[in-house]
C-alpha positions as CSV (number, residue, x, y, z in Angstrom):
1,X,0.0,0.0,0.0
2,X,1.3,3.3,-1.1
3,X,1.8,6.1,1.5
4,X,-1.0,8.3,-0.7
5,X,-2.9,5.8,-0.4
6,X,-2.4,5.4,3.5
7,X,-3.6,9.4,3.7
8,X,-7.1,8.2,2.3
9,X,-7.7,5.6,4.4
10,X,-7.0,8.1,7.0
11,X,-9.1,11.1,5.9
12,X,-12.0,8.6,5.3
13,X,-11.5,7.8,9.1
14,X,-11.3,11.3,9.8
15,X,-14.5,11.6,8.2
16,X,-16.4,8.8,9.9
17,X,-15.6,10.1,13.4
18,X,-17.0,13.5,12.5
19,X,-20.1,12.2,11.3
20,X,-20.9,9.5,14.6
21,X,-19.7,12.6,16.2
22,X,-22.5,14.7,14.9
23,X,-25.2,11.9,15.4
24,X,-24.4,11.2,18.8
25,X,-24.5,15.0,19.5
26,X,-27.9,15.5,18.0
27,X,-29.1,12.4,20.2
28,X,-27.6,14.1,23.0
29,X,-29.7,17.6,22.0
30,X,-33.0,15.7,21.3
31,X,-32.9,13.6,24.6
32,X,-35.9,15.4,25.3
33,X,-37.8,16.0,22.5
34,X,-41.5,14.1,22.2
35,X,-41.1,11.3,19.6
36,X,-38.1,11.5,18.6
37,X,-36.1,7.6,18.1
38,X,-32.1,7.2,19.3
39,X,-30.3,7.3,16.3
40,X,-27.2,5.0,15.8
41,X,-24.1,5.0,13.4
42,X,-23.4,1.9,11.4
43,X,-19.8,1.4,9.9
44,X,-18.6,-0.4,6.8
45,X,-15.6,-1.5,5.1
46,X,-15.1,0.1,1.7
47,X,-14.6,-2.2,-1.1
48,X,-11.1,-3.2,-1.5
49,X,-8.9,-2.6,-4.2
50,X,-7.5,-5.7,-5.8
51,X,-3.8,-5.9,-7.1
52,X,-3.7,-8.9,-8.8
53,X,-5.7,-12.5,-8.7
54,X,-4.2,-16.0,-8.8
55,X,-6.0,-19.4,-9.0
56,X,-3.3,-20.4,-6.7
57,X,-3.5,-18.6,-3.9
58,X,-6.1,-18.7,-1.2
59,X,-7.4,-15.0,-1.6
60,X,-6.3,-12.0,-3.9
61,X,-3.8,-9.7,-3.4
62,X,-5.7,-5.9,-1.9
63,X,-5.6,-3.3,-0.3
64,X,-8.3,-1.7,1.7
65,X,-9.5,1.8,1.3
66,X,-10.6,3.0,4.8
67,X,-14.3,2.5,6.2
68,X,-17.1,4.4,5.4
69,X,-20.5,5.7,6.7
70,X,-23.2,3.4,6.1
71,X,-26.1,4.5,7.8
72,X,-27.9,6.3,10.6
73,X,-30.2,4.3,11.5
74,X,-33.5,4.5,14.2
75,X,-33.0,2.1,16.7
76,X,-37.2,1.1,17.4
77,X,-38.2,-2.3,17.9
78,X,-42.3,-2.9,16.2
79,X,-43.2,-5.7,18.7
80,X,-42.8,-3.0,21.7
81,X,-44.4,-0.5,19.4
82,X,-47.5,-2.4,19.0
83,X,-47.7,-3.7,22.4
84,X,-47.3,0.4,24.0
85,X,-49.9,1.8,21.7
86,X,-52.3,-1.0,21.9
87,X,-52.1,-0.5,26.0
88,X,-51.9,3.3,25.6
89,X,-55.3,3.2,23.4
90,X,-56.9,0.6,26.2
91,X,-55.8,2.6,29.3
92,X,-57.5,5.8,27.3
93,X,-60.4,3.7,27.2
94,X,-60.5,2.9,30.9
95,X,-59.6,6.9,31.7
96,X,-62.6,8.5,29.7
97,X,-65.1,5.9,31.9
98,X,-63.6,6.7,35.3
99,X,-63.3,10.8,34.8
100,X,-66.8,10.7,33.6
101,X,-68.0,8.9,36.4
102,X,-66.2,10.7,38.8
103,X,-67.8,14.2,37.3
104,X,-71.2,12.7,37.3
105,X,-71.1,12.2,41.1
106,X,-69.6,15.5,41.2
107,X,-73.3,16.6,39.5
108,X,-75.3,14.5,42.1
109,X,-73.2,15.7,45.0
110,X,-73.6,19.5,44.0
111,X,-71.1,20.6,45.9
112,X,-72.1,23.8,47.5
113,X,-75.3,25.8,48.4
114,X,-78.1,24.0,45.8
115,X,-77.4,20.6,46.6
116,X,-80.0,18.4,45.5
117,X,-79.5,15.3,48.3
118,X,-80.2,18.2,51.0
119,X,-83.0,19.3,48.6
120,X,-84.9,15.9,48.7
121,X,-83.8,15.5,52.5
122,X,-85.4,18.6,53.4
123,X,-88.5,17.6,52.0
124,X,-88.4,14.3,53.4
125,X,-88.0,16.3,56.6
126,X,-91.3,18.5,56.0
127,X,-93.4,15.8,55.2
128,X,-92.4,13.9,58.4
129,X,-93.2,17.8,60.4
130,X,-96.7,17.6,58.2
131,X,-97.3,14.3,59.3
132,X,-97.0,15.5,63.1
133,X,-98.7,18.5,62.2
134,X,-101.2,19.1,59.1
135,X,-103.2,21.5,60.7
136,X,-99.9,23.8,60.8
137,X,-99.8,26.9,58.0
138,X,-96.1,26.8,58.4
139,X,-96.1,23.5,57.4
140,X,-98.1,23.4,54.7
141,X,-95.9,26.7,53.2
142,X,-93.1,24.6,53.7
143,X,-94.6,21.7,52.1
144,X,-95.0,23.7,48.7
145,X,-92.0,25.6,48.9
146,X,-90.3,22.4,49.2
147,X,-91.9,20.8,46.5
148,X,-90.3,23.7,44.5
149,X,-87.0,23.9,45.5
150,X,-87.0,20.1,44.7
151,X,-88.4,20.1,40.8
152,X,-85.7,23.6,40.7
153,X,-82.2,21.6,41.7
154,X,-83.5,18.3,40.1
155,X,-84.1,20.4,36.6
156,X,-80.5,21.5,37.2
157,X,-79.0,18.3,37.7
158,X,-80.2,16.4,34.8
159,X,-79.5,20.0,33.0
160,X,-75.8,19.8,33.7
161,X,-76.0,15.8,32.8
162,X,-77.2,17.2,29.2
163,X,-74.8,19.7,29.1
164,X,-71.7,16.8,30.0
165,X,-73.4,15.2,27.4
166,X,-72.9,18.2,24.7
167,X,-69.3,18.8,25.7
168,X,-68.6,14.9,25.3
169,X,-70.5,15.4,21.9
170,X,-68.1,18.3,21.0
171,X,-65.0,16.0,21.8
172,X,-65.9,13.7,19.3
173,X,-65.8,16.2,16.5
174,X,-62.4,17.6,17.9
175,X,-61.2,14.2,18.3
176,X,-62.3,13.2,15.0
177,X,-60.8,16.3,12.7
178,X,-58.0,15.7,14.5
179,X,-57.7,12.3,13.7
180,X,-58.2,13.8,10.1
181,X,-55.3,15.8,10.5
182,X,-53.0,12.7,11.4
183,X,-54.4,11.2,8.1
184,X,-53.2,13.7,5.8
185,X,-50.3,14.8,7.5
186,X,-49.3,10.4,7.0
187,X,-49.8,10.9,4.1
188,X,-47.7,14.1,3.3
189,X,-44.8,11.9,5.3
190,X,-44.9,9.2,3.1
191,X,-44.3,10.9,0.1
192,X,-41.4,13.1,2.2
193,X,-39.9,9.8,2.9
194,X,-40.1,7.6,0.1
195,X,-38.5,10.9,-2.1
196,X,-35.4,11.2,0.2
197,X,-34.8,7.9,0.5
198,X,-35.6,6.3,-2.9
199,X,-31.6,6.8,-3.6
200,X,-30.3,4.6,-0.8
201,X,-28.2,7.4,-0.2
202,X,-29.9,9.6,2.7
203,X,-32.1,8.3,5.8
204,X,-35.3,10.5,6.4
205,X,-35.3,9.8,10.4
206,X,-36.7,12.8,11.8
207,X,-40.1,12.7,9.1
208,X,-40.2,8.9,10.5
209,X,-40.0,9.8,14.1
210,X,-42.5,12.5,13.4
211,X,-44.5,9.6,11.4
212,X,-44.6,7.5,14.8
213,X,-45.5,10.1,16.9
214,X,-48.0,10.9,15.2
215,X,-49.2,7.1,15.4
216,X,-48.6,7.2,18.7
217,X,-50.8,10.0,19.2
218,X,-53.5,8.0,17.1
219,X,-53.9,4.6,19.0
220,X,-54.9,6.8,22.0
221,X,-57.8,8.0,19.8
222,X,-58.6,4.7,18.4
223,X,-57.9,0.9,17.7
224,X,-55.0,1.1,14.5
225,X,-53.1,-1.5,12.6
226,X,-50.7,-0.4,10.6
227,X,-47.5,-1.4,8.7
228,X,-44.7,-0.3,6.3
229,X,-44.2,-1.5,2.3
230,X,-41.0,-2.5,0.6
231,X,-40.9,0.9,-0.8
232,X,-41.6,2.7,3.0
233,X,-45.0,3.9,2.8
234,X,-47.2,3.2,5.9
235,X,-50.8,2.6,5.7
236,X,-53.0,2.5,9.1
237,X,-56.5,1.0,9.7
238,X,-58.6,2.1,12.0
239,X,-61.0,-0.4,14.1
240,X,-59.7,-2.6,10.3
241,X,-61.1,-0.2,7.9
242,X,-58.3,1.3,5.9
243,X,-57.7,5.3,7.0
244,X,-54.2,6.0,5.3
245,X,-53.0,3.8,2.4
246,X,-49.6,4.7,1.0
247,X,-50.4,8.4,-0.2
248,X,-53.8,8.4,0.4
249,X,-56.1,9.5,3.1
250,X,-60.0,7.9,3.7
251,X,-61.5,11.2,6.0
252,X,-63.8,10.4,8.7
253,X,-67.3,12.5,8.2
254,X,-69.4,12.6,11.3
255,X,-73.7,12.3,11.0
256,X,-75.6,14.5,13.2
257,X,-79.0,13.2,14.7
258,X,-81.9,14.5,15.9
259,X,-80.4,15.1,19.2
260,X,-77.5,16.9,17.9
261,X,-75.2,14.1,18.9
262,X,-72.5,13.0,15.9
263,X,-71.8,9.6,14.8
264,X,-68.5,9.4,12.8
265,X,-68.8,7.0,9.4
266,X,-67.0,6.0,6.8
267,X,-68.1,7.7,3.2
268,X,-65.9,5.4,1.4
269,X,-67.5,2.1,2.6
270,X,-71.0,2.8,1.3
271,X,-73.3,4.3,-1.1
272,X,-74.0,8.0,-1.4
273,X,-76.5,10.3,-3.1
274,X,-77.2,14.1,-4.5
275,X,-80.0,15.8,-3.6
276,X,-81.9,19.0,-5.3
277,X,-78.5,21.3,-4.4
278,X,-75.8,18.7,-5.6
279,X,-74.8,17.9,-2.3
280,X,-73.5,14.4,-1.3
281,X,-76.0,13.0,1.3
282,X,-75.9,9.5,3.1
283,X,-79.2,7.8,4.1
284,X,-79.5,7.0,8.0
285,X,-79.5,3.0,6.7
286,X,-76.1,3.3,4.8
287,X,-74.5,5.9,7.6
288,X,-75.4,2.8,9.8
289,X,-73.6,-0.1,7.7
290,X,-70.4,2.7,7.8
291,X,-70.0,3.3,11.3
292,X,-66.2,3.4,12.3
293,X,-66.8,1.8,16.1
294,X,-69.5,-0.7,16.6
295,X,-70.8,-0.1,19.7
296,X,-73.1,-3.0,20.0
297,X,-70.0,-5.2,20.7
298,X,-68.9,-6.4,24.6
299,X,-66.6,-4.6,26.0
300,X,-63.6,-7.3,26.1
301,X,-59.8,-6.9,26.5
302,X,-59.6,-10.5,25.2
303,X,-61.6,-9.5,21.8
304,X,-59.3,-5.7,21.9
305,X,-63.0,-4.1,22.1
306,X,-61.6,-1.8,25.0
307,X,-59.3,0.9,22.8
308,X,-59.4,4.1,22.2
309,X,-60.3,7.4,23.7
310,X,-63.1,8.2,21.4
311,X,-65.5,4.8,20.9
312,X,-64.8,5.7,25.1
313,X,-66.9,8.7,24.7
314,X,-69.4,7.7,22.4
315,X,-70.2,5.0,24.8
316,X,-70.4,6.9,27.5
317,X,-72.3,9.6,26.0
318,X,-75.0,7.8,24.3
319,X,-77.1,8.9,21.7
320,X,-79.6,11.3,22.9
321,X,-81.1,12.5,26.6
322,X,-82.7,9.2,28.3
323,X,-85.9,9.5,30.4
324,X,-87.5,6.5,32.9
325,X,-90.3,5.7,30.0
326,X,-87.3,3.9,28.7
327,X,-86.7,1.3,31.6
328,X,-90.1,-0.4,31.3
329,X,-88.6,-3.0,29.0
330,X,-85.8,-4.3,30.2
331,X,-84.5,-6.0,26.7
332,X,-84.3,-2.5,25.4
333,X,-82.5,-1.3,28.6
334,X,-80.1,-3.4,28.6
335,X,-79.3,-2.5,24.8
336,X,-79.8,0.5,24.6
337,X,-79.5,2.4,27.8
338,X,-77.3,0.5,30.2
339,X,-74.5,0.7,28.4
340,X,-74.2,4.9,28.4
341,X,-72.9,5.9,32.1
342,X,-74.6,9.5,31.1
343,X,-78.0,8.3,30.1
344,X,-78.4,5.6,32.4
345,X,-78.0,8.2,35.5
346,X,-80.4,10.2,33.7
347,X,-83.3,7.5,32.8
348,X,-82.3,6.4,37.2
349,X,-82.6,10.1,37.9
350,X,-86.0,10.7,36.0
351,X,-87.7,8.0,37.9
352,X,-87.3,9.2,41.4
353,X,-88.5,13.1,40.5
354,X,-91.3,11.6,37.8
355,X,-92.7,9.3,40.6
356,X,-92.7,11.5,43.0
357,X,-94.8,13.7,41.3
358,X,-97.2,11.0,40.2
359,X,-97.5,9.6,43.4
360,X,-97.5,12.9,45.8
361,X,-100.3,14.0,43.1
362,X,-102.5,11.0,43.5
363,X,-102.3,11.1,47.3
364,X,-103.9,14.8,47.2
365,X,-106.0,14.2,44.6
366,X,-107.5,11.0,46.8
367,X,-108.4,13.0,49.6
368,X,-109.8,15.6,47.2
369,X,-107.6,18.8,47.7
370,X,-106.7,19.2,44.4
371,X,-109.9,18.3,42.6
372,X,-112.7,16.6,44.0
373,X,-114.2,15.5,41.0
374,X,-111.3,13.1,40.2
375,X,-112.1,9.4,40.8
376,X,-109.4,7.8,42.1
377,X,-110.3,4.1,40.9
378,X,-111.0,5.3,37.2
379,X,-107.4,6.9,36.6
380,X,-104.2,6.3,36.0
381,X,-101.4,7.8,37.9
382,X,-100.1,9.7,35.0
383,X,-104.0,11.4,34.4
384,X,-103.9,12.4,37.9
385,X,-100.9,14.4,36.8
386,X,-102.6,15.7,33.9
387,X,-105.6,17.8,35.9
388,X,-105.0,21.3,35.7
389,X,-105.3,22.1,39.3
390,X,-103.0,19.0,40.7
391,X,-99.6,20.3,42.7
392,X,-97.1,19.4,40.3
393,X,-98.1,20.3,36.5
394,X,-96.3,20.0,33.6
395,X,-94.5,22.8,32.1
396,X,-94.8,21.7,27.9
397,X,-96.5,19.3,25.7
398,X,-93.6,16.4,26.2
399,X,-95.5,13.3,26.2
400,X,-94.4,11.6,29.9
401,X,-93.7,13.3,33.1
402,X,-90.2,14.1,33.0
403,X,-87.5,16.0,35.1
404,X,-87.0,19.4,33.7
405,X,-90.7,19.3,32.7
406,X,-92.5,19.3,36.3
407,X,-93.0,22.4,38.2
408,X,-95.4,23.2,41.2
409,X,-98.6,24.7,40.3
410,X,-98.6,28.5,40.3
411,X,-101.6,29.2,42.4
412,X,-100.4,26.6,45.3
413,X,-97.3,28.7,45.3
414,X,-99.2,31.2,45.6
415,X,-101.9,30.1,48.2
416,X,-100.5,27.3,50.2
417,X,-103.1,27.1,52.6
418,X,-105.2,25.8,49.8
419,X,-103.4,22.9,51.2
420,X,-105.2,23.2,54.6
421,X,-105.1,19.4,55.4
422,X,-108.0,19.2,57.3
423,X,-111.1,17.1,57.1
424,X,-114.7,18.3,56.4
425,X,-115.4,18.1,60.5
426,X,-113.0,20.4,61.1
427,X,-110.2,18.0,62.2
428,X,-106.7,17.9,60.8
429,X,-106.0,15.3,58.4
430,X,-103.3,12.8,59.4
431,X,-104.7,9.9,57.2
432,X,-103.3,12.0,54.2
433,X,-100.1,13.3,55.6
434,X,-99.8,9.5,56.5
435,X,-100.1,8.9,53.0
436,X,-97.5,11.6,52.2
437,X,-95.3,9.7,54.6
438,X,-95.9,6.4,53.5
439,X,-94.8,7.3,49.8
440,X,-91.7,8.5,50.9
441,X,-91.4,5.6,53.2
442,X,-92.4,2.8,51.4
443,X,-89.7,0.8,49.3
444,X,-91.4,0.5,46.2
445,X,-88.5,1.5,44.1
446,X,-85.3,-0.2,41.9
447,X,-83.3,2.1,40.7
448,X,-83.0,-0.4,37.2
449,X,-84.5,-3.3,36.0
450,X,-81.3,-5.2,36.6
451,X,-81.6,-4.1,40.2
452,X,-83.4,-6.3,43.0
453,X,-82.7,-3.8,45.8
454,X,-85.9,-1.9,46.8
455,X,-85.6,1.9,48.1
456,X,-87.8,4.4,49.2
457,X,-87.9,7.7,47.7
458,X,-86.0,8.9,50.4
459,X,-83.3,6.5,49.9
460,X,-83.1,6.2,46.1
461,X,-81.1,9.2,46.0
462,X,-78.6,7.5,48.1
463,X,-78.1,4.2,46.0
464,X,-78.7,6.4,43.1
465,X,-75.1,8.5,44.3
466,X,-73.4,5.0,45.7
467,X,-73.9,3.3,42.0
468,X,-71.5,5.3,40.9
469,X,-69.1,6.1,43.3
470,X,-69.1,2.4,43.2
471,X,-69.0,1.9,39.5
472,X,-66.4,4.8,40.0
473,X,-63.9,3.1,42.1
474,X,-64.2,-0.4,40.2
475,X,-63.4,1.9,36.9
476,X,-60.8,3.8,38.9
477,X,-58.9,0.2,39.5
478,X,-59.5,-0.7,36.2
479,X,-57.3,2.7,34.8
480,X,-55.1,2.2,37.8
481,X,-53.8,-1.2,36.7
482,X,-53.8,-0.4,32.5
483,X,-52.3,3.0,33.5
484,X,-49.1,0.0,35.3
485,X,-49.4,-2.0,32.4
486,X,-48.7,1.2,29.8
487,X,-46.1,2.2,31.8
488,X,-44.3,-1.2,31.6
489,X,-44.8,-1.3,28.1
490,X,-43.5,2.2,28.0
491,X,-40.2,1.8,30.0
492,X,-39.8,-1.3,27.8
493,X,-40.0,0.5,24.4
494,X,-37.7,3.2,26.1
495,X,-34.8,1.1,27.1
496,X,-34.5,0.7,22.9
497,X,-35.7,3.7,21.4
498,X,-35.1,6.2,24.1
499,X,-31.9,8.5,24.7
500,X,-29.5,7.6,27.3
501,X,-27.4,10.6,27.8
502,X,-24.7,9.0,29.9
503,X,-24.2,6.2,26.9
504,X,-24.6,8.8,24.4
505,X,-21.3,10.7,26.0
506,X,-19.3,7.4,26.1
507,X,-20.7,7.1,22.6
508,X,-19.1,10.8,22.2
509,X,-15.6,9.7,23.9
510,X,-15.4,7.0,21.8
511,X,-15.8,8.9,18.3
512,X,-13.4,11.6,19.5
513,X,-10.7,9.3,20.5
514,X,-11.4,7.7,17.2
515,X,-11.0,11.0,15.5
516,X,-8.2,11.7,17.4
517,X,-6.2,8.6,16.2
518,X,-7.2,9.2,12.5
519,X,-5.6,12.7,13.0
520,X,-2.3,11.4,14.3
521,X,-2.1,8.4,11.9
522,X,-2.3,11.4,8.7
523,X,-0.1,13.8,10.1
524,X,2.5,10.6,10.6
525,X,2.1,9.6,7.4
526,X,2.9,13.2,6.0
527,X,5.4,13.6,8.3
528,X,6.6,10.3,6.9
529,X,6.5,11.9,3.4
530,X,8.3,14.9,3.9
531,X,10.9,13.6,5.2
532,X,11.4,10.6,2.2
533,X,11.2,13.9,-0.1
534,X,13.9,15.7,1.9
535,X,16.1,12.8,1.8
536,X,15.9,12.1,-1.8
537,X,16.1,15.6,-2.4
538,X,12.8,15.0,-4.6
């Protein structure tokens, strides 16, 4: 080997070094940064030049011509990448039930001055002091008042369920564009990638970490697949519909229904129409057959129906504002209502207040105080509650007696002692209040018809508020444990991908001793050849 020779084996040295030198100090500078992957230098010989061949010798005659910078390549491993975001997307799942059952018992508890379980107490209380006492004007102002302050704070409880509801419904349509976003960003990195890489020559690692982050981000939203062609395109699917193929992105649309509540689909699964403006329209039967989640499933780990932040919400949300009329069959329930934490506490929630005011009217109308032409043994409980003169009258036209529809009748606001609770001979009237007592008394009530506990009214409130601090807590365990099991999965995929910055500086001792070397082996070789050319006088 020539000594010109020797000076470019020792500048390509030179040259390496520099390089691993600059990768390991932008490692060391993006230790922190969200997403991004440890990047690590591969060497290489170069190909050796050959001096001559012979059939008789074991191996030709060459000379090598230094190493050479092969690649910098992402250290990830896709078994710890699918395992992380398949946990991340289930402990999302198990997060979204136990913060919305912690803020619905936030709504039943009230915290403050308009609580509505000292609302319902209180007029437990009065009843009991009408019972001792009917003949008493206080009580019977008390007993109306009460009445009112009850239908008030039990309007606003199932009116801030509705309105949890609505800002559930509006994080479904953030959740979804965003998720639209991620699509079209994919598949502006694909293209990215494919173009600076299609040589061989460069490595497009900070577009791919910004690819996985970005599917990261994604399997919190939602169950994905994904994986990565020959040529380095990556398509996703998303609960197994494909969302990104190659260069190509399959948007989301979302179908609003009656209640305002949106239903994301996908348009390029099934058929569409125009109607009289040109518009693309979907029919509710084909929206249907394109639904991204199906929500109908059972919630198993085993079947990976438990993923993702935003089939989380739509379960949890429901599909419109549930009332008690739809807990008299329990087939439909179960299908329908059950499964929503928001409209099952609402259907629970209309029951108490709607059968209190049936039952409360009834009594009074019995005894004739509210209208004594009403005959008790030809009516229903709900046409007692239709009589214009009865204590609690409905506000609209809503078919059913409903929480947020049921107010105390004006003119017994107005004129409590209409109330007087006292009999035609002058007497006061404890058989009545009795009554009153009874109702409240009596356990005549499940709060669902999977429920075989029986409560009175006064303590339906109470197992109403201890379902779901108990559901709650079981949910809370439920996060608790995924949230361990993501974190294991996390500090797993961390040990390969993630930036060590005390191996990164060994890294960085290493390539500068290495540079170091390949400096003094070219300086000895020139000072090698200047000397050989002051000898020879050359």
């Amino acid at each position: 080997m020539s000594l010109f020779s020797g000076l470019y084996v020792g500048t390509t040295a030179l040259k390496v070094a520099s390089d691993a030198l600059n990768t390991t100090a932008h490692n060391v500078s993006n230790a922190d940064t969200k997403g991004y992957t440890r990047q690590q230098v591969s060497q290489s010989t170069r190909h050796y030049n050959i001096l001559s061949e012979a059939t008789t010798k074991v191996a030709a005659k060459e000379i090598g011509m230094g190493v050479r910078y092969a690649e910098t390549r992402q250290v990830r491993n896709f078994f710890l990448d699918q395992v992380y975001r398949r946990e991340s997307g289930r402990s999302a799942f198990y997060e979204v039930s136990y913060e919305t059952l912690t803020h619905v018992q936030d709504l039943l508890s009230e915290m403050g001055d308009k609580n509505f379980g000292e609302a319902i107490d209180e007029y437990w209380k009065t009843i009991q002091e009408l019972a001792g006492h009917p003949e008493s004007a206080v009580n019977q102002g008390l007993f109306v008042s009460k009445a009112q302050t009850l239908m008030e704070r039990a309007s606003k409880v199932y009116k801030s369920l509705q309105d949890y509801q609505y800002n559930l419904n509006r994080e479904v349509k953030k959740h979804v564009d965003k998720l639209n976003e991620y699509g079209k960003r994919l598949t502006e990195l694909n293209k990215q990638i494919v173009n600076i890489e299609v040589g061989g020559m460069e490595k497009a690692n900070d577009f791919k970490d910004e690819r996985n982050y970005i599917l990261d981000q994604m399997s919190e939203l939602c169950n994905i697949s994904y994986s990565e062609d020959i040529d380095g395109y990556v398509s996703v699917q998303i609960e197994g519909v494909d969302f990104v193929k190659r260069t190509t992105c399959y948007e989301m649309k979302l179908d609003e229904n009656e209640s305002g509540f949106y239903t994301p689909f996908w348009p390029h699964i099934i058929e569409s129409s125009l109607n009289e403006k040109g518009e693309v329209v979907y029919s509710p039967e084909e929206v249907k057959k394109g639904q991204v989640f199906n929500l109908e499933s059972e919630i198993s780990s085993a079947a990976n129906t438990d993923v993702g932040r935003l089939k989380a919400i739509l379960l949890v949300r429901g599909d419109h504002s549930a009332n008690c009329s739809e807990m008299e069959n329990a087939e439909e329930y179960n299908q329908k209502i059950a499964p929503s934490i928001c409209m099952n506490i609402q259907a629970e929630f209309d029951k108490l207040i709607s059968n209190i005011a049936i039952e409360v009217n009834k009594i009074l109308k019995e005894a004739g105080y509210t209208d004594g032409s009403v005959d008790p043994d030809t009516m229903t409980p709900d046409e007692y509650a239709e009589v214009d003169d009865a204590l609690f009258v409905r506000i609209s036209d809503v078919e059913g007696w409903h929480v947020g529809n049921i107010r105390v009748n004006e003119k017994f606001l107005q004129q409590p002692a209409l109330l007087n609770f006292v009999t035609e001979t002058g007497e006061a009237d404890y058989v009545t209040t009795g009554k009153l007592k009874d109702a409240f008394s009596k356990q005549d009530y499940t709060l669902n018809p999977n429920t075989e506990k029986r409560s009175s009214f006064s303590e339906y409130y109470n197992d109403l508020v201890y379902q779901v601090a108990n559901t709650g807590n079981v949910n809370k365990l439920l996060y608790e444990y995924q949230l361990d099991t993501q974190e294991e999965a996390n500090f797993a995929r961390e040990q390969v991908l993630g930036v060590s910055t005390d191996e990164e500086l060994q890294f960085m001792i290493k390539f500068q001793n290495a540079y170091n070397v390949a400096s003094r082996y070219i300086t000895t070789l020139n000072s090698m050849l200047e000397n050989m050319l002051n000898q020879f006088g050359a």
